[in-house]
N, C-alpha and C positions, 0 to 999 in steps of 0.2 A: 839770831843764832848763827847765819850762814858766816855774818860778815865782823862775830865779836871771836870765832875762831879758826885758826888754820886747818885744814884735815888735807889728809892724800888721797881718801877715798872716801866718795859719799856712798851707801849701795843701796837701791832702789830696790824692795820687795814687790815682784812683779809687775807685770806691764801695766799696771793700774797707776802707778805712783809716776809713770813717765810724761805725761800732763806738765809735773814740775820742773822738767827737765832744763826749760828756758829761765825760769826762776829763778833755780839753783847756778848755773852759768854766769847771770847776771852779779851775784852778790859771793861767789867765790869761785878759787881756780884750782880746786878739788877735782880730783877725774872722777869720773861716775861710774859704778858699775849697777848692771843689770842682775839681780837674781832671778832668774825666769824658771818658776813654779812649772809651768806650762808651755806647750806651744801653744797660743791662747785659740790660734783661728782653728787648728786642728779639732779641738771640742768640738765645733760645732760643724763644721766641716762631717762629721765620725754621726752626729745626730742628726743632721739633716739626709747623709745616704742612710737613715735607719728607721725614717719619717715617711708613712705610706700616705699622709693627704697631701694632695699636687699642691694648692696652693702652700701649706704649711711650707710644704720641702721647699718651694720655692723662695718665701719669704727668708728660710733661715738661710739660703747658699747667698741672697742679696745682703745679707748683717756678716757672712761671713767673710763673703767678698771687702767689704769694707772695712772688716777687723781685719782681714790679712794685710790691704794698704798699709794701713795704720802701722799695722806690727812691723811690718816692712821698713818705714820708717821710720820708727823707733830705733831699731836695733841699729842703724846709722849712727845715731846721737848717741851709743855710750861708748866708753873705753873700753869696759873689759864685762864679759859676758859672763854667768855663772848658770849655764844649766844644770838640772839638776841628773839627767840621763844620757849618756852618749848618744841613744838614737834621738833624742828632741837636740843640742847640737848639730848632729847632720843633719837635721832637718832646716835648722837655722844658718848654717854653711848654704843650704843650698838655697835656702831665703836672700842671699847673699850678704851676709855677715862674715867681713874678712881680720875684724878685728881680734884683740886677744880674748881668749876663751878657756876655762877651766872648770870642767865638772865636779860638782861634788853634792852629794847625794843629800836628801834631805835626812836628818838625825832626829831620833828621840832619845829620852831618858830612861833607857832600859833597864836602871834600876829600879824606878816608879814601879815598874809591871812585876808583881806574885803574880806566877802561874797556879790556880786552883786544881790542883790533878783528879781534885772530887768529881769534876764535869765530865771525866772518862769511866766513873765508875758504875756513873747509870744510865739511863736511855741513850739511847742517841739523841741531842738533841740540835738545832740548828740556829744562829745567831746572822741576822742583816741589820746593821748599823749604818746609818747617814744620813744627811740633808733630805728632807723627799719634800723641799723645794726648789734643790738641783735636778733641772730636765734627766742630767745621766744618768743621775739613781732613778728617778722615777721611771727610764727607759728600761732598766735594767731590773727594776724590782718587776714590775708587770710581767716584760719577757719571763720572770722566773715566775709566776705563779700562775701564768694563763698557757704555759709552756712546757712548765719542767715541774709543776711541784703536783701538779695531778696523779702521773705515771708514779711519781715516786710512795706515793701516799697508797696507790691501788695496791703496792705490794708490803709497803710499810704503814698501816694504817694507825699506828703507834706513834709516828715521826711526827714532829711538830716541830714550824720556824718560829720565830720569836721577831718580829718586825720592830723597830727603834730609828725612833729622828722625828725631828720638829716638822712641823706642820702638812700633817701626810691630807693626800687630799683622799674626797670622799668615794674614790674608786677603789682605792685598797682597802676598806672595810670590806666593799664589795664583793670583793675578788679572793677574802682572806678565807671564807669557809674555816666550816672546826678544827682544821688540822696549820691552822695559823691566827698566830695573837699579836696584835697590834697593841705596843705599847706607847706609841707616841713617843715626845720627849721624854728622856730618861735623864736624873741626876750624875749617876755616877754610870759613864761609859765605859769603862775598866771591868766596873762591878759587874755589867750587865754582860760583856762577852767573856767573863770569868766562868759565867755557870754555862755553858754550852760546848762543848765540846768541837764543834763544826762551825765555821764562820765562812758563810756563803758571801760572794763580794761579785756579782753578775753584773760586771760593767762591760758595756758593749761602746761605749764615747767615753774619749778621755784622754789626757794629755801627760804627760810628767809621771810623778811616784803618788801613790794611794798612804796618807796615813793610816789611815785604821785600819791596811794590812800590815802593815809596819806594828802597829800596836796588838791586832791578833797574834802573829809570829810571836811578839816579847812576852806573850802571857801563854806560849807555847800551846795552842790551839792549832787544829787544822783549818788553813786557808784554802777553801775551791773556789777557785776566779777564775775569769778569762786571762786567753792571753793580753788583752789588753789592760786588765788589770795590773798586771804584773810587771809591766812595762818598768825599766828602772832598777827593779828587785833581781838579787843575781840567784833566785830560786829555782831549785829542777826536778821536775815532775816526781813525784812520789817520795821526794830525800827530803826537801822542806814546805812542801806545798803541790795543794791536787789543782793540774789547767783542763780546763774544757772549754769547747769554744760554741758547742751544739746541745741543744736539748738532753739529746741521746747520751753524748758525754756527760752531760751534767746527771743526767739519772744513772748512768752504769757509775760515775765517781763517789752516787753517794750508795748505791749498791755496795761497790769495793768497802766502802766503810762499814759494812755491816761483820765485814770479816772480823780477821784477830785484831782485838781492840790494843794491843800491844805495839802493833804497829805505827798505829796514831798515836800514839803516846812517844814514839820511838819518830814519827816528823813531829811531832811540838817540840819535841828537844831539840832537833838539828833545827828548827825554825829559830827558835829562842837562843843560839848557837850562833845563827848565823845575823840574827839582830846583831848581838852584845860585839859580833868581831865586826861587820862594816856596816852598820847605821845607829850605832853610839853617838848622843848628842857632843862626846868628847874627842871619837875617829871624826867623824865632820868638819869639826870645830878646826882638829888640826890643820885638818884639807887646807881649809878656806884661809886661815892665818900664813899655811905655808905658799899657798898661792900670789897672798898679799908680799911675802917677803920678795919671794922671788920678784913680782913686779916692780917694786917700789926700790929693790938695788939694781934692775936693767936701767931703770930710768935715772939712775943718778947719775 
């Protein structure tokens, strides 16, 4: 394929695919660029200072240490960098990456997402959606239910979270008590943060933008995350989305929500507002096309 056609630009989905990089060189003289999801060492980097057993922390700062090399060298070998957040660029600036670079956010299909405005019109209720075969969520789900979802439950004994994602391990059954349902894999993700009004997203590690805050926002739901969740997202406290970074925060955020239910309804809109104008799978798309233009006529 590399060598039955011409291209100007080949672009690499994440630091996973740059393995090929020698491959691809060999059999065409396509420039390469990077789309870099993540700063990839940072993840673990973020999990390992969050990691209280000595040897654990230790092992993961030795794998991180190693993916940073890596990464390092990587980002050598392409022409043109495409992170997806200003601040993971500066971070790769200071990685020393001096080549061309142009952000652009990651997009969904914001028409896909009906908002159900049914899910504000009864309990409160709350939605955690992800992989709980990724360390982050599994970091992040725990912190929230041996942390924050106690205090919240003594004063709301009504509240219930709704747990969803593939292959949860046998600690979160544990930990879920009656006032959390562990649904495992779910069919339709859409469907399932449809009915809840509140979408809890307690990431403490993590690099780049979060889809399934992305997809909360478009189906006009309240987002409460950290700040590190949010990384990427141009959201601001209380207009399209609630940040808390502590226990305490996180139980007075979902306190606030007990207020005028009006209000939530009035951030799902500015959230679902601020999808449709800059993380449209078709604002994106422009980005990255107008990025290519401009490169591909310096270079001629």
């Amino acid at each position: 394929m590399l060598e039955a056609g011409e291209y100007d630009y080949i672009q690499l989905e994440t630091l996973y695919l740059t393995p090929y990089i020698p491959l691809i060189r060999a059999h065409s003289r396509a420039r390469i660029a990077l789309r870099a999801h993540n700063v990839e060492h940072e993840i673990w980097q973020r999990v390992a200072a969050n990691t209280h057993s000595q040897p654990k922390r230790w092992y993961l700062r030795h794998l991180t240490e190693k993916l940073e090399r890596y990464e390092r060298k990587a980002l050598q070998e392409v022409d043109l960098l495409i992170p997806i957040t200003g601040r993971d660029l500066d971070n790769f600036r200071r990685m020393g990456y001096t080549g061309e670079a142009v952000v652009v956010p990651i997009g969904i299909d914001s028409d896909r997402y009906r908002p159900d405005d049914r899910s504000f019109q009864r309990e409160l209720s709350a939605s955690f959606i992800g992989s709980l075969d990724w360390i982050p969520n599994q970091e992040g789900l725990k912190w929230l239910l041996q942390e924050v979802w106690g205090p919240v439950v003594a004063r709301h004994p009504e509240m219930v979270l709704h747990v969803a994602g593939r292959n949860p391990p046998a600690w979160v059954q544990d930990l879920a008590g009656p006032n959390v349902q562990v649904h495992g894999e779910v069919s339709d993700a859409v469907e399932f943060i449809n009915r809840h009004s509140l979408m809890i997203v307690p990431l403490l590690a993590g690099s780049g933008m979060r889809v399934k805050i992305l997809e909360g926002m478009a189906l006009g739901k309240v987002v409460l995350t950290t700040s590190v969740g949010l990384e990427g997202i141009a959201a601001t406290q209380r207009e399209e989305a609630l940040i808390a970074d502590t226990p305490d925060q996180f139980a007075a955020a979902i306190e606030w929500c007990y207020g005028d239910r009006d209000r939530l309804r009035q951030i799902g809109r500015r959230a679902r507002q601020l999808i449709r104008l800059q993380y449209d799978n078709l604002t994106t798309t422009r980005q990255l096309k107008k990025a290519y233009d401009r490169l591909l006529v310096g270079a001629s």
